[in-house]
C-alpha positions in Angstrom: 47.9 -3.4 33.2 45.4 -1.9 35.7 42.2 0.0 34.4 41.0 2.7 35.8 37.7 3.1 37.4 36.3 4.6 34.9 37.3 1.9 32.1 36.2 -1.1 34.2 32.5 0.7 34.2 32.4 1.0 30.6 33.3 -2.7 30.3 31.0 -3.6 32.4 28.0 -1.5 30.8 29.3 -2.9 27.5 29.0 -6.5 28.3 25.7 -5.6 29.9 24.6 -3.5 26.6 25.9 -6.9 24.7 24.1 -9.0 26.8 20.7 -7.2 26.4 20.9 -7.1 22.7 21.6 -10.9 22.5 18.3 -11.3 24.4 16.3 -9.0 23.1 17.0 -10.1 19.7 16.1 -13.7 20.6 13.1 -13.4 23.1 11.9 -9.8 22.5 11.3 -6.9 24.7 8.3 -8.7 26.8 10.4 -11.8 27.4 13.7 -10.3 28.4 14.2 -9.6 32.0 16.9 -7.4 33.8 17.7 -10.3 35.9 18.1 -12.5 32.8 20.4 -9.5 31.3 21.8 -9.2 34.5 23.2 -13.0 34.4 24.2 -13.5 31.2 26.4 -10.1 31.5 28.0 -12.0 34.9 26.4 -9.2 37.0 24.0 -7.7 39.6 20.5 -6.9 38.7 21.1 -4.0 40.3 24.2 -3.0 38.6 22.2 -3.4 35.5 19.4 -0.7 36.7 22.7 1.2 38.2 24.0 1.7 34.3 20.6 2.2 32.3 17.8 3.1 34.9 15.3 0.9 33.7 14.0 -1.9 31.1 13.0 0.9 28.8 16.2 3.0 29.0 18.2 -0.5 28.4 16.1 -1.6 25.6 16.7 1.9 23.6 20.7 1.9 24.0 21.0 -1.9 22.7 18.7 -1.1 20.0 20.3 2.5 19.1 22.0 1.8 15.3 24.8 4.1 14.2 23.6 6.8 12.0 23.4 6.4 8.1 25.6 7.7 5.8 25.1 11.3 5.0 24.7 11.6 1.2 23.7 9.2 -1.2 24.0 9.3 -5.0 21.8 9.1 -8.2 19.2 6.7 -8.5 21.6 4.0 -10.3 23.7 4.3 -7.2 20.8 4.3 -4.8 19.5 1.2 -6.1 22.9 -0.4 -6.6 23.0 0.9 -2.3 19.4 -0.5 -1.4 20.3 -4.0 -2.7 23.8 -3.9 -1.4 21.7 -3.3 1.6 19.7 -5.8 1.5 22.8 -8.3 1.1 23.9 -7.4 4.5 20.6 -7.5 6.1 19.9 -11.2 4.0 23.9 -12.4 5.6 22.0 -11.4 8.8 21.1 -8.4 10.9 22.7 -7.0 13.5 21.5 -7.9 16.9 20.2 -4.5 17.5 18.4 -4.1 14.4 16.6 -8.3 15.2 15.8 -7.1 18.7 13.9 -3.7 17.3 12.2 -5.9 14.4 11.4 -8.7 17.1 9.7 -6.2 19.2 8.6 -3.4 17.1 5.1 -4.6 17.3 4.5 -5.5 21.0 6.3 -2.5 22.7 5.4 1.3 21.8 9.3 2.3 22.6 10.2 -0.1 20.0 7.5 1.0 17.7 8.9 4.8 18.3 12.6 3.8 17.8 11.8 2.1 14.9 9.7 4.8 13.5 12.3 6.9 14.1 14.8 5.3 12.6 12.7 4.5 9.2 12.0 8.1 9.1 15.6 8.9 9.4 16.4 6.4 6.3 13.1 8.1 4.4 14.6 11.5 5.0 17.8 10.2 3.4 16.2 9.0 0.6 13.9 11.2 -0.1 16.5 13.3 -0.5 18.6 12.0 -3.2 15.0 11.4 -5.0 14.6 13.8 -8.0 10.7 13.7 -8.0 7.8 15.8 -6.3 6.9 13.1 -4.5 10.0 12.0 -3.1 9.2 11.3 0.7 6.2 8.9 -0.8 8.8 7.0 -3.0 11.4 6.9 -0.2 8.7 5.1 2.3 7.8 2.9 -0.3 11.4 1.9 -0.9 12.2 1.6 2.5 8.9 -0.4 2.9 9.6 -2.9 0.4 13.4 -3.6 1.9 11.7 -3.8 5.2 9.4 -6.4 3.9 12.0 -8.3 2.4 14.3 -8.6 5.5 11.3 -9.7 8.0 10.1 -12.3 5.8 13.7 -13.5 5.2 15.2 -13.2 8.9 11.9 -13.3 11.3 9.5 -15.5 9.5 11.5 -17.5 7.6 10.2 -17.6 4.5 11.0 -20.6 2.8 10.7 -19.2 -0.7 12.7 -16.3 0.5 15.1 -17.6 2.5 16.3 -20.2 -0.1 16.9 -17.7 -2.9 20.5 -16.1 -3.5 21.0 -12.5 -3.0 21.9 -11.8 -6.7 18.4 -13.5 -7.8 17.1 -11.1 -5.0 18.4 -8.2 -6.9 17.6 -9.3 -10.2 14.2 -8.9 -9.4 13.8 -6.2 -7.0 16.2 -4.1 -9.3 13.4 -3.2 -11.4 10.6 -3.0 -9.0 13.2 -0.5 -6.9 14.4 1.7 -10.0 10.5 2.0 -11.3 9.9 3.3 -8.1 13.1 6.1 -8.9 11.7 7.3 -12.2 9.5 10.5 -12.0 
């Protein structure tokens, strides 16, 4: 079977895109070069810069996540959805979302993505918040599962890292639904 021009380009960009999320989830945004990118994709440097224009422009399409879903529940189910959550993001993240948490704090586009993307998850859940302060409780929810997940998957925590999920949400269940309750 012989692919078209078309489909050989978007293979390519796609093992390009993979290979800049692999790297940019272990080294960062500072660290990662095009020509590192470039060679663990099996391509030009220039190909690279071809596809995406520049660092920048390749950083935010590795790092783009797939929207949320669009309508969550009451706060039983909210909770129950935070730590299932939190599960996932304890099993480990995805490369895009260790690549934006790696570099969130050394590169403003990383910082923007990833304030965009947090106030995308507030909205949500401020939303399906019955309380006049619901955007507050929403970044504080968001916050604290944040919180969790760096100190479990980027520093390591010990304390953290060594706990089960379920004991997780045992404890956070609480701390989560007190934040729910008007």
């Amino acid at each position: 079977m012989t692919l078209s021009r078309a489909e050989r380009r978007q293979r390519t960009e796609q093992r390009i895109l993979q290979s800049a999320r692999t790297l940019f989830a272990e080294r960062g945004f500072e660290r990662t070069t095009i020509r590192a990118v470039a060679g663990a994709a099996g391509v030009d440097p220039a190909l690279v810069m071809q596809h995406f224009g520049s660092k920048d422009d390749l950083f935010r399409r590795a790092v783009q996540a797939p929207p949320p879903p669009e309508r969550l529940g009451g706060p039983e189910e909210l909770v129950e959805h935070l730590l299932d959550t939190l599960g996932l993001k304890m099993g480990g993240l995805s490369q895009q979302s260790l690549a934006m948490m790696r570099s969130m704090l050394t590169h403003p586009e990383a910082a923007e993505s990833a304030r965009a993307a947090l106030a995308a998850q507030i909205e949500r859940l401020a939303s399906a918040i019955d309380a006049p302060d619901a955007r507050l409780r929403a970044a504080l929810l968001t916050t604290i599962m944040l919180g969790v997940t760096v100190g479990h998957q980027l520093l390591d925590i010990e304390d953290l890292h060594d706990v089960p999920q379920q004991e997780l949400a045992r404890v956070l269940r609480p701390v989560l639904h007190s934040l729910l309750s008007a």
